[in-house]
C-alpha atoms as a printed R data frame, in Angstrom:
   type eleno elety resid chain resno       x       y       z
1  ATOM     1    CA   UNK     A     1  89.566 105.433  90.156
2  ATOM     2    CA   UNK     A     2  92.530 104.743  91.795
3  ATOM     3    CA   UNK     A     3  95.914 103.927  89.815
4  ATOM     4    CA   UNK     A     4  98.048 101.142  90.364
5  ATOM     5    CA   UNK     A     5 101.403 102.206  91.402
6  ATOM     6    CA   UNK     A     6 103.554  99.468  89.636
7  ATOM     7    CA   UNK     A     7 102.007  99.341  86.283
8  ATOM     8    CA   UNK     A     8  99.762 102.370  85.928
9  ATOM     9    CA   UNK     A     9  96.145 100.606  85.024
10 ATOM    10    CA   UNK     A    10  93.424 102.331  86.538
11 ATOM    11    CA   UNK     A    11  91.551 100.335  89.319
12 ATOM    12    CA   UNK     A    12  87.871 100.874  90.846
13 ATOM    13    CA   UNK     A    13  88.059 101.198  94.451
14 ATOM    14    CA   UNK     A    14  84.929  99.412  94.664
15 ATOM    15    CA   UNK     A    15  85.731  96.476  93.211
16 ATOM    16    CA   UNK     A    16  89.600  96.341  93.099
17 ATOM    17    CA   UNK     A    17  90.078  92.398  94.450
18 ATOM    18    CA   UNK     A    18  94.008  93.309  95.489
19 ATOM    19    CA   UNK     A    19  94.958  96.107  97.516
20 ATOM    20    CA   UNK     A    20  96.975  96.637 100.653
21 ATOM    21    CA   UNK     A    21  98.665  99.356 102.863
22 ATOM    22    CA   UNK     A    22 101.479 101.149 103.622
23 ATOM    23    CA   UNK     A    23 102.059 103.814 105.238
24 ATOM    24    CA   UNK     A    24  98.370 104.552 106.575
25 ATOM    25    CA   UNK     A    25  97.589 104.886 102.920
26 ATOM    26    CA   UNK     A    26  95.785 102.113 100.847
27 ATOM    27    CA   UNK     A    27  96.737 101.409  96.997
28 ATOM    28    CA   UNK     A    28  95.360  99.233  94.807
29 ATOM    29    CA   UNK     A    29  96.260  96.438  92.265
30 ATOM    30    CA   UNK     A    30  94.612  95.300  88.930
31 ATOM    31    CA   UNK     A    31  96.286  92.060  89.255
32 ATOM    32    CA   UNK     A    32  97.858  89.568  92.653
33 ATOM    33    CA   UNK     A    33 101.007  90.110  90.515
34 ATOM    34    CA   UNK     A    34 101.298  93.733  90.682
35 ATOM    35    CA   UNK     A    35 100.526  93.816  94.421
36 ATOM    36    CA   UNK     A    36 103.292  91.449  95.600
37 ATOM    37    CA   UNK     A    37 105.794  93.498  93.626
38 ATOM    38    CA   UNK     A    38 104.530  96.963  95.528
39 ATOM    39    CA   UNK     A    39 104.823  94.877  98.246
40 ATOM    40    CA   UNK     A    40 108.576  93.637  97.906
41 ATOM    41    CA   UNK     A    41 109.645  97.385  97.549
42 ATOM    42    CA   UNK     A    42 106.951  99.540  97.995
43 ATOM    43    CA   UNK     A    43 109.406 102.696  98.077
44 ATOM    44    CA   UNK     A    44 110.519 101.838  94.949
45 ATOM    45    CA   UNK     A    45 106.615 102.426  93.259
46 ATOM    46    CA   UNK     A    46 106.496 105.960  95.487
């Protein structure tokens, strides 16, 4: 399980529907809402 950076939630890999990534690494997203935030400041959620 991977977590989601912004709001914590714990995400399946597998199945996660959002993800994207930065740095060479990929993170994941329990919701489309959570993901554009990460993406707007991604530093900000390392």
């Amino acid at each position: 399980m991977a977590i989601d950076p912004v709001c914590q939630m714990k995400v399946d890999e597998k199945t996660a529907k959002w993800k994207t990534d930065y740095k060479g690494k990929t993170y994941y997203f329990c919701a489309p809402g959570c993901k554009k935030t990460f993406e707007n400041e991604p530093e900000k959620y390392l």
